[in-house]
C-alpha positions as CSV (number, residue, x, y, z in Angstrom):
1,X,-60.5,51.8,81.3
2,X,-61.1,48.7,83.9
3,X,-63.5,50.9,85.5
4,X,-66.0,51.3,82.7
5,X,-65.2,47.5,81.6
6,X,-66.7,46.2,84.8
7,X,-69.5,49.2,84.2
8,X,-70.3,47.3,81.4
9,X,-70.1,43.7,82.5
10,X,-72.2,44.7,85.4
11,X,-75.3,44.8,83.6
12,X,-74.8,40.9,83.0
13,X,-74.8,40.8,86.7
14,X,-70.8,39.4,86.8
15,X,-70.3,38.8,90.7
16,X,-67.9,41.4,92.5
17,X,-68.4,43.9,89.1
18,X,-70.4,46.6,91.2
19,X,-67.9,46.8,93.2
20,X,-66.1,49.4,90.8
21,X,-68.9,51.8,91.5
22,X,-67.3,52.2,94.6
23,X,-65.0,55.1,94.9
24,X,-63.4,53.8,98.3
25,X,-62.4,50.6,96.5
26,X,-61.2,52.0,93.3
27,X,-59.3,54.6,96.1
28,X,-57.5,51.9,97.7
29,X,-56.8,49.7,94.7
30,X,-55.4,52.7,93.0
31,X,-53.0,53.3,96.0
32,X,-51.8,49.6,95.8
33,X,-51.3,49.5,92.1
34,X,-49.1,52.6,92.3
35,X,-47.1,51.2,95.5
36,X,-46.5,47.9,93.3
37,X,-45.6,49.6,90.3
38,X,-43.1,52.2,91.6
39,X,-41.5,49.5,93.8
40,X,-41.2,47.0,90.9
41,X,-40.3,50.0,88.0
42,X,-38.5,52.4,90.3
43,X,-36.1,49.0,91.1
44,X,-35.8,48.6,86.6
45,X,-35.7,51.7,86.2
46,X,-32.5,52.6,88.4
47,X,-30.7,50.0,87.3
48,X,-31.1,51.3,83.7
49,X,-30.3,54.9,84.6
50,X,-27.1,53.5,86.7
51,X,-26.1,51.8,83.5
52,X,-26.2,55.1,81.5
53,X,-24.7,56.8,84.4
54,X,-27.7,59.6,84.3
55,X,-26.8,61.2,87.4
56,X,-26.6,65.4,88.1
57,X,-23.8,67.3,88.6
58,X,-24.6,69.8,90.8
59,X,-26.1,66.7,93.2
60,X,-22.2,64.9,92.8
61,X,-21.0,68.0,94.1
62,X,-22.5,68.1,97.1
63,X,-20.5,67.5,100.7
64,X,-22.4,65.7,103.3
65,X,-20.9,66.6,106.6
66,X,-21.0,63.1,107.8
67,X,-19.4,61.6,104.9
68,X,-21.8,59.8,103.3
69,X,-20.7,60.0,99.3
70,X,-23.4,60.3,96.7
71,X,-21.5,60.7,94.0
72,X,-23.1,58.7,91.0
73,X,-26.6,58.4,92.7
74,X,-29.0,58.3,89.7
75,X,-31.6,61.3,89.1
76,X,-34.7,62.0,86.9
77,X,-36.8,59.5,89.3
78,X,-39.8,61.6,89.2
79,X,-40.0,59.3,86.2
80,X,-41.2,56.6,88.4
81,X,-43.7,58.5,90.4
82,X,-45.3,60.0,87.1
83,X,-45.8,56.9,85.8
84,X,-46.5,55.1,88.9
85,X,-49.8,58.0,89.0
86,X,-50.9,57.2,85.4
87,X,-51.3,54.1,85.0
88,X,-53.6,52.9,88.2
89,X,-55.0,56.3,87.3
90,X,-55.9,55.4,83.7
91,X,-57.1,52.2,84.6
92,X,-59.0,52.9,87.7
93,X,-60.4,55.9,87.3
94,X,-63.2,58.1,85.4
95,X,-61.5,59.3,82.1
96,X,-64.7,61.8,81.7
97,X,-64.4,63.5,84.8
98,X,-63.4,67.0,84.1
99,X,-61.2,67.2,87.5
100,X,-59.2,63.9,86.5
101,X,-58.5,65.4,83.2
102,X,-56.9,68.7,84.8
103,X,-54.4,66.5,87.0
104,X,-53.6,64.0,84.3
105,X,-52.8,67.1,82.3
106,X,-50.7,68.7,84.8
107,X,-49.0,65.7,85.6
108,X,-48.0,65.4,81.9
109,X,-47.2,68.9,81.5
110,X,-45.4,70.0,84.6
111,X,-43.0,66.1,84.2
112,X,-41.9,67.5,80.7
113,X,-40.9,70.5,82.3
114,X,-39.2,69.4,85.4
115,X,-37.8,66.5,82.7
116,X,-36.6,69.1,80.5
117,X,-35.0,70.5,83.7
118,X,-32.9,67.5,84.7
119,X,-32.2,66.8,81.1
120,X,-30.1,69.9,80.4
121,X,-28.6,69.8,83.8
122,X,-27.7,65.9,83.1
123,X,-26.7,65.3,79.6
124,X,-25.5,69.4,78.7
125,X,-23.9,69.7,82.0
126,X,-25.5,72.9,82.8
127,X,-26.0,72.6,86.7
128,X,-28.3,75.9,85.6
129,X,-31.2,73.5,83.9
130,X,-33.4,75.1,82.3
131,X,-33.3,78.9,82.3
132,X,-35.7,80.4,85.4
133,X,-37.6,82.3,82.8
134,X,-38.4,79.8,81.1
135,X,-39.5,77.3,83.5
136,X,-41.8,79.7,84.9
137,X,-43.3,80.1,81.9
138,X,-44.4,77.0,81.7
139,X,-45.7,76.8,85.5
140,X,-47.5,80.2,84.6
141,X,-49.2,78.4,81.4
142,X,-50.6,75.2,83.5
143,X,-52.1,77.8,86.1
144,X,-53.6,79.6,82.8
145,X,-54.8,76.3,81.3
146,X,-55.8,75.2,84.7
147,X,-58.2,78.1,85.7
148,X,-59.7,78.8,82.4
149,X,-60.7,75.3,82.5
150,X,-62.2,75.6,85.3
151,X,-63.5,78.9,84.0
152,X,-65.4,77.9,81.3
153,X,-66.3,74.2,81.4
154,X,-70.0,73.5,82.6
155,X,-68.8,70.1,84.5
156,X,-66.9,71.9,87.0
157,X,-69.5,73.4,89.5
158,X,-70.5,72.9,93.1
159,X,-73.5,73.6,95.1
160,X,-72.3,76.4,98.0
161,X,-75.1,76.2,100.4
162,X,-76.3,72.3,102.3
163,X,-77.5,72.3,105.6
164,X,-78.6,69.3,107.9
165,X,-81.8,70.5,109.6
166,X,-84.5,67.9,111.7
167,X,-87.4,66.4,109.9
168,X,-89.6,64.6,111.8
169,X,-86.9,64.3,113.8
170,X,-84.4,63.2,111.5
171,X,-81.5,64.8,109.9
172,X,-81.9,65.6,106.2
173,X,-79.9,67.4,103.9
174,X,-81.2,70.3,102.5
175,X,-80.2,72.7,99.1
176,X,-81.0,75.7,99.4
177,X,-79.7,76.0,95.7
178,X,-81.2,72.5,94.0
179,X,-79.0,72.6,91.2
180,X,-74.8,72.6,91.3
181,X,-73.7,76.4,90.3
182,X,-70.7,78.0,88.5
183,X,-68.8,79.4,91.7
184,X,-66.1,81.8,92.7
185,X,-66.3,81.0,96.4
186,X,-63.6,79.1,98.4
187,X,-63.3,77.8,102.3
188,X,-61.6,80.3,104.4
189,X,-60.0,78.5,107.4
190,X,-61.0,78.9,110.6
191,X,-64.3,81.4,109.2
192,X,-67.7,79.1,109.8
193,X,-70.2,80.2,107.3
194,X,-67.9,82.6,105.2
195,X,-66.4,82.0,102.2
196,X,-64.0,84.5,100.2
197,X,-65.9,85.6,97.1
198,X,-63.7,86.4,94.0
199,X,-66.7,88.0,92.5
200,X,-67.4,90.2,95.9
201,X,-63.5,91.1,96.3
202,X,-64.2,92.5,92.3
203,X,-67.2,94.6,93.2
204,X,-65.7,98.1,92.0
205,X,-66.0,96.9,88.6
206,X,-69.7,97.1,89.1
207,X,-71.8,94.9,86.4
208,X,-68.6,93.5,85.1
209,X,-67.6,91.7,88.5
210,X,-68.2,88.1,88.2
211,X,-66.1,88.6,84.8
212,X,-63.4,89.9,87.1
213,X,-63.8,87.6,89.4
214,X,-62.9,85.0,87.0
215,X,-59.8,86.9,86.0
216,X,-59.2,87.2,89.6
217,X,-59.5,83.5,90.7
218,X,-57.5,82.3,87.2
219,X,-54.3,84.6,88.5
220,X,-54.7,83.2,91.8
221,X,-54.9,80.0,90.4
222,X,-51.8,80.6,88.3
223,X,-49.9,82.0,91.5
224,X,-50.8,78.9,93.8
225,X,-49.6,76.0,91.1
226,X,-46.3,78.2,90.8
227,X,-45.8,78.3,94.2
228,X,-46.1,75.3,95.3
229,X,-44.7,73.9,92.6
230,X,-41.5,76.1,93.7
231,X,-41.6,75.2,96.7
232,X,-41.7,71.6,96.7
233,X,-38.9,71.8,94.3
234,X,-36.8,74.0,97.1
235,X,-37.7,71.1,100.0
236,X,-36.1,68.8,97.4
237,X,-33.0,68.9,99.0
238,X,-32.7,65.8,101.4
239,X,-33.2,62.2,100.6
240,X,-36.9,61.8,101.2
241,X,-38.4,65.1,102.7
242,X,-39.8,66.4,99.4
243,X,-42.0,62.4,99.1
244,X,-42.4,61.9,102.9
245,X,-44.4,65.6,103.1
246,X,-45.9,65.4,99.7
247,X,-47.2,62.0,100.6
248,X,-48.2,63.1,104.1
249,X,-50.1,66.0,102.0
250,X,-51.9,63.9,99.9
251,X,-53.6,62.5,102.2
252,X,-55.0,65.7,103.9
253,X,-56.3,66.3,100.4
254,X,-58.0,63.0,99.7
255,X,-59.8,63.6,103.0
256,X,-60.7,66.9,101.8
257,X,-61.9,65.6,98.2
258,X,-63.6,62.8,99.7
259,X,-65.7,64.9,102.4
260,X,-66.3,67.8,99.5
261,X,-67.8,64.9,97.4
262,X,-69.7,63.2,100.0
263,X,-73.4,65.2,100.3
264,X,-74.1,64.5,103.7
265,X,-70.4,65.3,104.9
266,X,-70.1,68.6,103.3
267,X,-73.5,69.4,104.9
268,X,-72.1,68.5,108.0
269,X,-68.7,70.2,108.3
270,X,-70.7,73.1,106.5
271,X,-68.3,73.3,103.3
272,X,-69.2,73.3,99.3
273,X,-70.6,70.0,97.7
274,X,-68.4,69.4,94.6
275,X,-69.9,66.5,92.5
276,X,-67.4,64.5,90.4
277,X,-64.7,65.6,93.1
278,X,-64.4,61.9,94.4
279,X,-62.9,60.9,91.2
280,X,-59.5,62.9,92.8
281,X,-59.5,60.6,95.6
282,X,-58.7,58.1,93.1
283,X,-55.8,60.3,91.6
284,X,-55.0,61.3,95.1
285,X,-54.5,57.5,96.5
286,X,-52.3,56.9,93.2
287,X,-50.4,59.8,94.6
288,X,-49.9,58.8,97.6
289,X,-48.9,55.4,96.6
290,X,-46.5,56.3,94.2
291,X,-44.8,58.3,96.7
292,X,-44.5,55.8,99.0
293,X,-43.2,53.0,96.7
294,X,-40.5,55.8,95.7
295,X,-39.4,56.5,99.6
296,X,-38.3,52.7,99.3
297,X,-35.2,53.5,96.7
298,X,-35.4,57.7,97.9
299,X,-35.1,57.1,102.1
300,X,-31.6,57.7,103.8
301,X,-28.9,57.1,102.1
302,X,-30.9,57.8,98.7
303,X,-30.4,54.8,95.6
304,X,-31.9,57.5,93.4
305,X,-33.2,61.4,93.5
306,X,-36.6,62.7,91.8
307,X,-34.9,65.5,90.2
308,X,-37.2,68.5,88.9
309,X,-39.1,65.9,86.7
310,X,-40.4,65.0,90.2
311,X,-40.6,68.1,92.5
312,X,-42.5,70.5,90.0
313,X,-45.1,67.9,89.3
314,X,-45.5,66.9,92.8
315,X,-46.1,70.7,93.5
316,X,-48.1,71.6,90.6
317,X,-50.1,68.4,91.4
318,X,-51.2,69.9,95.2
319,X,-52.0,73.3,93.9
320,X,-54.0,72.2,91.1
321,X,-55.7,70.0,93.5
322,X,-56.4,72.3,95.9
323,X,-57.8,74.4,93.6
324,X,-60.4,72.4,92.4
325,X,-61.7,71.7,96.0
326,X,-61.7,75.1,96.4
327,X,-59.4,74.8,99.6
328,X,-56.8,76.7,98.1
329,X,-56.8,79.5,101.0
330,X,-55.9,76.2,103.5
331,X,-52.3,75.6,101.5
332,X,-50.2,78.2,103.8
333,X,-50.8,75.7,106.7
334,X,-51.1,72.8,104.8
335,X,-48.3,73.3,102.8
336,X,-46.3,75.4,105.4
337,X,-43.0,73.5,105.0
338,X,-43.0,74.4,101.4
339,X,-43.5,77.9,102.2
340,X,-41.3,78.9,104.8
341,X,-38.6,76.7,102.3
342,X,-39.4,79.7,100.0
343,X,-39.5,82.3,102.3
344,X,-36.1,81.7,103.4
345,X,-34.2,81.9,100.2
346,X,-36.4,84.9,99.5
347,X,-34.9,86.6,102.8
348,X,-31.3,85.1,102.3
349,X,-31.3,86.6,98.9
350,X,-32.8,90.0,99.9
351,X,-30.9,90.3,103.0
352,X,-27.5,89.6,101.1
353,X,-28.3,92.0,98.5
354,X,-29.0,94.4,100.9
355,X,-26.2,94.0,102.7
356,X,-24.0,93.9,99.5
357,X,-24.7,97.2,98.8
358,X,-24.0,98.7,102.3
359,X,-20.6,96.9,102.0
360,X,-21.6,94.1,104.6
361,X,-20.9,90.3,103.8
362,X,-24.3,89.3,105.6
363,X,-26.7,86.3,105.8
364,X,-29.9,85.6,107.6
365,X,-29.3,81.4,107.8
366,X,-26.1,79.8,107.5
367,X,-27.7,78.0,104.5
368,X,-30.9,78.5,102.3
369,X,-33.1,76.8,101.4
370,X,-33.6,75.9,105.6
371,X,-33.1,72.6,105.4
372,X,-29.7,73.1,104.5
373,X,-29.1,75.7,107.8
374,X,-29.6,72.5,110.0
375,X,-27.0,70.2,108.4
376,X,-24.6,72.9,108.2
377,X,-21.2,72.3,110.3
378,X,-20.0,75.9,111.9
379,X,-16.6,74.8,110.7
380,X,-17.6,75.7,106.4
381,X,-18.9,78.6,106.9
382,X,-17.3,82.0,106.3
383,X,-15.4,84.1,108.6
384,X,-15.7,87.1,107.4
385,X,-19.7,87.1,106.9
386,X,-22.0,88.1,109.4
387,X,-25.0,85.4,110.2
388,X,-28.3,86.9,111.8
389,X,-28.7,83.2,112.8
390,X,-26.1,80.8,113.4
391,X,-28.2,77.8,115.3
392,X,-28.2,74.9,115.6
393,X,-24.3,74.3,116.6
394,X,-22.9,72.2,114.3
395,X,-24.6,70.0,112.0
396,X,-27.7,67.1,112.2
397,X,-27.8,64.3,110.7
398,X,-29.5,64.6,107.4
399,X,-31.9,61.1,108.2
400,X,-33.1,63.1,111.4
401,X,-33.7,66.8,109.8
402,X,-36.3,64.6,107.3
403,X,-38.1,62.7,110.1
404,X,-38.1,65.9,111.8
405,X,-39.7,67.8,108.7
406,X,-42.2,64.9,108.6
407,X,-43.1,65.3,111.8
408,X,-44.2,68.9,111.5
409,X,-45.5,68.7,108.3
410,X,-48.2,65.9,110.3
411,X,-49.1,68.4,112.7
412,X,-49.5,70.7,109.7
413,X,-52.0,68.4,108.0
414,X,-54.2,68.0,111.2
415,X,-54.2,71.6,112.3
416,X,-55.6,72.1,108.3
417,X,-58.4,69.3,108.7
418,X,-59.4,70.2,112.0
419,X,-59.8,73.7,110.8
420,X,-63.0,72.3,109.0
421,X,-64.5,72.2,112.9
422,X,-62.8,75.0,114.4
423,X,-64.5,77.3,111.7
């Protein structure tokens, strides 16, 4: 809204109102607003769900081997990271850009899920939530919404092939296609040149491929925003991993958004122009701020947790991203922490299943997700199973296992930029 105010009052030549032209400054601004707001609502905000005692269940239940209680810590304060987004976001930012729509809309839509969530585990006192059927449903319906959006909208296209050559000896950008194209490409890491085609990967449908394509790329679209979204709800777990590597995150994709908006850059590091894609920079520096202010009240030992309404739209918020660059082939690094989460309550379930029916008490980790393996004291666990892995000895201190978390999830973010050059 502020942003086509100052539009406006820019033709009366009002000092400093051509400033707001300026994506870097509406960036920045953004990222402050949401820092201010989440530290001054989050602090409301848990007071007021501390007086109406809103706090989970299954979260009171929990033993922390060092004895720090949380019994009574408040929950549902994705609450103060959804709003902290909106509302730089709505005033900042370009309401007419097609790509800020989509993560306005999945913002909205994945915070009533993950608030739906929290609500039956909080005030029904179903530790359950929401049934899992149900809740991928709705994960599987953004990814729909999502793609065909993308699909079908003539504001979402990008121009696949710039080049900087020498002119008269100087570097100038040059299209070989002049005008931005409906595309089914996306960056392949560590490939220079190549780009996965949906459309190519559909050729056995002969005439009828860029149609499957489509098909293709909106399933892949829908199995990205649930994963993630999974997974950052699985690295939920410990106060302030799931915001310290979503923040960390963000950032890798503003840079991305930035460079993919920025004609002379994507030339450069030989990627696909996206216009309009700067306007997620915006969104993206809201993100990060928001995240940040909420680390104040979520950092070791926690004043409040982000609950589902939190970790399924701070998932569903870096797929759908990540989509829309068309980087979403760069999220296994990027988002490796989130992924290997997943993978290792996929193989503690499996492996205890299989071990069930070959009458074998068995386990892979001493805890799943793997977070919980490293906090786990060799004193709680059970006898009578056998562990495939049983390190470390004894249990770390839950403040450490974060940093820790943080740490790789850094060197995650680089190695995934850098990949850009190493291509």
């Amino acid at each position: 809204m502020l942003y086509y105010l100052f539009r406006f009052l820019e033709q009366f030549g009002i000092p400093g109102s051509h400033m707001w032209g300026y994506v870097s400054f509406r960036a920045l601004l953004a990222l402050i607003v949401a820092l201010i707001i989440s530290t001054w609502f989050g602090e409301k905000f848990i007071k007021y769900l501390k007086g109406k005692q809103i706090t989970e269940t299954q979260r009171d239940a929990k033993i922390d081997p060092f004895g720090v209680k949380k019994i009574g810590v408040p929950s549902m304060g994705g609450i103060i990271i959804i709003v902290s987004i909106l509302v730089p976001v709505l005033l900042l930012g370009r309401m007419r850009n097609i790509y800020l729509i989509l993560m306005v809309i999945t913002t909205v839509w994945l915070g009533f899920l993950g608030g739906l969530d929290d609500y039956i585990k909080i005030f029904r006192h179903n530790k359950e939530g929401l049934p899992g059927r149900f809740k991928i449903v709705g994960q599987i319906s953004i990814g729909l919404i999502v793609g065909l959006i993308l699909w079908l909208s003539p504001d979402a296209k990008v121009n696949e092939n710039l080049a900087i050559v020498k002119q008269n000896g100087q570097e100038v950008v040059v299209k070989h296609n002049p005008e931005p194209v409906k595309s089914l490409k996306t960056t392949i890491p560590f490939v220079k040149s190549h780009n996965l085609d949906y459309a190519r990967i559909m050729g056995f449908c002969g005439k009828y491929k860029v149609a499957a394509g489509w098909v293709l790329f909106v399933i892949m679209t829908i199995l990205v925003v649930t994963a993630v979204s999974n997974g950052a709800n699985l690295n939920d777990g410990m106060d302030g991993m799931c915001a310290g590597n979503s923040a960390i995150i963000g950032v890798a994709l503003g840079i991305f958004a930035y460079v993919s908006s920025h004609i002379e850059y994507a030339a450069y590091l030989n990627i696909m122009y996206i216009p309009g894609s700067q306007e997620l920079v915006v969104f993206l520096c809201a993100f990060i701020g928001a995240l940040i202010g909420f680390l104040w009240y979520n950092a070791y030992p926690a004043q409040v947790f982000m609950g589902d309404t939190g970790s399924l739209t701070i998932g569903g918020i870096i797929g759908v991203c990540a989509v829309i660059i068309h980087k979403e082939l760069m999220l296994p690094i990027l988002c490796g922490i989130f992924f290997v989460e997943s993978l290792s309550v996929i193989v503690q379930v499996y492996y205890a299943k299989w071990g069930t029916r070959h009458g074998v008490k068995q386990r892979v980790f001493k805890r799943a997700p793997l977070h919980d393996t490293f906090r786990t004291q060799d004193e709680t666990l059970d006898p009578d199973t056998k562990y495939l892995f049983k390190k470390p000895k004894g249990a770390i201190h839950e403040s450490k296992i974060t940093i820790r978390f943080w740490i790789v999830t850094i060197i995650l973010a680089a190695l995934t930029i850098i990949t850009l050059k190493m291509r």
